[in-house]
C-alpha positions in Angstrom: 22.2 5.8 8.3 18.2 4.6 8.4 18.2 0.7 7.5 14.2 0.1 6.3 13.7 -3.6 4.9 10.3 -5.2 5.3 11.6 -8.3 6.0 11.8 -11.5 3.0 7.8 -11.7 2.3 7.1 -8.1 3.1 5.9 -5.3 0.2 4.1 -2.4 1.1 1.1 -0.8 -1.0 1.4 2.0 -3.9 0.2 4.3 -1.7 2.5 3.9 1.4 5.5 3.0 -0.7 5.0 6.6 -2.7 5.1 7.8 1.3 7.7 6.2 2.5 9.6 7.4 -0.5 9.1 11.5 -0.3 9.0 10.5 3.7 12.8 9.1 3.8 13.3 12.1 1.1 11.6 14.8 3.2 14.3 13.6 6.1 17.4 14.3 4.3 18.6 11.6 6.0 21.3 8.9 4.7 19.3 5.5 4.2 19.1 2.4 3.0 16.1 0.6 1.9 15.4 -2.7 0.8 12.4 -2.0 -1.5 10.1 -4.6 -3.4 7.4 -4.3 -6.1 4.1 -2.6 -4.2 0.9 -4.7 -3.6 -1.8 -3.7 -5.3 -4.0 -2.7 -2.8 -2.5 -3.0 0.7 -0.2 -4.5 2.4 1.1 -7.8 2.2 3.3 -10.1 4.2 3.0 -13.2 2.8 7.2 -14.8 1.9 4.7 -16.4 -1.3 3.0 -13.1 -2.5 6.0 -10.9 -3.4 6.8 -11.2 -6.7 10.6 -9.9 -8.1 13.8 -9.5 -9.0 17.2 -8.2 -8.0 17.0 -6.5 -11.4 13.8 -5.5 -11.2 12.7 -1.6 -12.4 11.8 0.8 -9.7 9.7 2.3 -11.7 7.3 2.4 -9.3 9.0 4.8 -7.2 7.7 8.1 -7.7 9.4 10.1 -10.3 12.6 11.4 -10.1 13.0 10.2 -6.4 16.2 8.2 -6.9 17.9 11.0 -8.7 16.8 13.6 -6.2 18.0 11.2 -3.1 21.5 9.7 -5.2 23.8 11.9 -2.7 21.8 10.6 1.1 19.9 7.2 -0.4 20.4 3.7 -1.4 17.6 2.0 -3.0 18.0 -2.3 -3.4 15.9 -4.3 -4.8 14.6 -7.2 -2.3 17.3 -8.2 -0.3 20.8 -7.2 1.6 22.8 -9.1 4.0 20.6 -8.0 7.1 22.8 -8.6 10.0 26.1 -6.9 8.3 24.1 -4.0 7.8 22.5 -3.8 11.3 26.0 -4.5 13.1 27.8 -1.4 10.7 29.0 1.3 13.1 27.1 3.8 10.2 23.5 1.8 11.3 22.0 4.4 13.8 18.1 3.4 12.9 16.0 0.5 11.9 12.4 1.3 10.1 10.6 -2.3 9.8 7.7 -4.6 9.7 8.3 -5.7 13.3 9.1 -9.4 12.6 10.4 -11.2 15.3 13.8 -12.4 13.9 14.6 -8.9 12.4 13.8 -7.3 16.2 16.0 -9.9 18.0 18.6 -8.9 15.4 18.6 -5.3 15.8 18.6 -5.5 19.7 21.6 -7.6 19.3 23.3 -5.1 18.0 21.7 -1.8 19.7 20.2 -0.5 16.5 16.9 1.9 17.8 13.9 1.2 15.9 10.9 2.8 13.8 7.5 0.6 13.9 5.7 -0.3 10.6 3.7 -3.7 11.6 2.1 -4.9 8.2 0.1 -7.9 9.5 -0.6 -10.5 12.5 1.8 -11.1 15.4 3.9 -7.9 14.1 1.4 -5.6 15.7 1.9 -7.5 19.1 5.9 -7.2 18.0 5.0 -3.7 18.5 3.0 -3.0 20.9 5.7 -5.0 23.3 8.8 -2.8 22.1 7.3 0.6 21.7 4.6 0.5 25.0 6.8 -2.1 27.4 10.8 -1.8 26.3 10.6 1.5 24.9 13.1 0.3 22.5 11.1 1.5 19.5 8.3 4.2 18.3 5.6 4.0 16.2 4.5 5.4 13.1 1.0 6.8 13.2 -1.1 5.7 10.5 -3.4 8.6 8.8 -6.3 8.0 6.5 -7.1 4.5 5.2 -4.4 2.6 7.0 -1.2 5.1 5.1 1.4 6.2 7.1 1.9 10.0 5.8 5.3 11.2 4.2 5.3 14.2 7.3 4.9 11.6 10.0 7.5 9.8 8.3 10.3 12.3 7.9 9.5 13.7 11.7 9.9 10.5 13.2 13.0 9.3 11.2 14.4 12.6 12.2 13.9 12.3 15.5 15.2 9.1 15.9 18.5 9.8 14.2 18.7 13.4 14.8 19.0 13.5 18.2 16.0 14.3 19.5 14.0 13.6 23.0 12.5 10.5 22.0 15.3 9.6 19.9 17.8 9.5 22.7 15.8 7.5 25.0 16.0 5.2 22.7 19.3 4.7 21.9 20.2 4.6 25.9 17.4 2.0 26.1 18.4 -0.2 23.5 22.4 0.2 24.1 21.5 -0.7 27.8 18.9 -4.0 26.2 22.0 -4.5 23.9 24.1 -5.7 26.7 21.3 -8.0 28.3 21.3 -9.7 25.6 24.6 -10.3 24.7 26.1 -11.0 28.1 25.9 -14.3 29.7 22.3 -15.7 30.1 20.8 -13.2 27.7 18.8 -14.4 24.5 21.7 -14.4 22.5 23.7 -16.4 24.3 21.3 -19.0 25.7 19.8 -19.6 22.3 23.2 -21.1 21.4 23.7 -22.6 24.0 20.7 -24.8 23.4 22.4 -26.1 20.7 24.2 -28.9 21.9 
């Protein structure tokens, strides 16, 4: 299963949350997404900007989406319990904003990544897991900043189904799983910090 959460402050825009949508679809993939009201115009990562409810309509989904995805997708509004989902055996992907706590919890528990930086430091998040720890790929943005339902679907596909990249992946981040969850790694040494 695909996990995709923009973190606690992220919401996409219309446009790329209609892509993402018939993206995930266009996988027929199993997936979970953690979905908030779009921004108007763009992106937006700021905790303060998004606006919602657990019991909020999803009406801005494009039509008939949730039917046509009820047997592979879950759709929640604005919040799960992050790190019981990452850590589920049934996790095999993570499709995110890049945010530093959400990356240090996925490599703790070996969940490969999709790249979807909205703002600031999450590019740099990014850059360093895709280009230097090959933990992650990227999605490639088309016209005006939109990642395109195609792109979407391929790379989710990839990453879960198997393929090339996909597998160096998961060997990369099982074998960065274990760094940082033996002695001396991140995990560990954060904790220990503690007393």
């Amino acid at each position: 299963m695909l996990f995709v959460s923009f973190g606690s402050g992220g919401a996409l825009s219309f446009d790329q949350t209609k892509e993402l949508a018939l993206g995930l679809e266009m996988s027929g993939l199993r997936f979970l997404w953690v979905v908030r009201s779009p921004n108007d115009k763009e992106a937006c990562a700021s905790y303060f900007g998004v606006k919602g409810s657990q019991q909020e309509p999803l009406d801005f989904l494009p039509d008939g989406f949730l039917e046509r995805t009820k047997g592979e997708g879950h759709v929640v509004p604005l919040w799960v319990p992050q790190i019981e989902v990452l850590s589920h055996g049934s996790t095999g992907g993570f499709l995110w904003h890049c945010g530093w706590n959400s990356t240090q919890e996925s490599m703790v528990h070996g969940v490969p990544m999709i790249a979807l930086p909205l703002h600031a430091e999450q590019r740099t998040n990014a850059l360093i897991l895709v280009e230097n720890l090959k933990v992650a790929v990227r999605l490639t943005a088309g016209e005006r900043g939109v990642v395109k339902r195609e792109e979407i679907a391929r790379v989710v596909k990839d990453l879960m189904d198997g393929g090339d990249e996909g597998k160096r992946i998961g060997t990369r981040m099982m074998t960065l799983k274990e760094a940082c969850i033996n002695r001396g790694g991140f995990r560990t040494s954060n904790l220990g910090g503690l007393h």
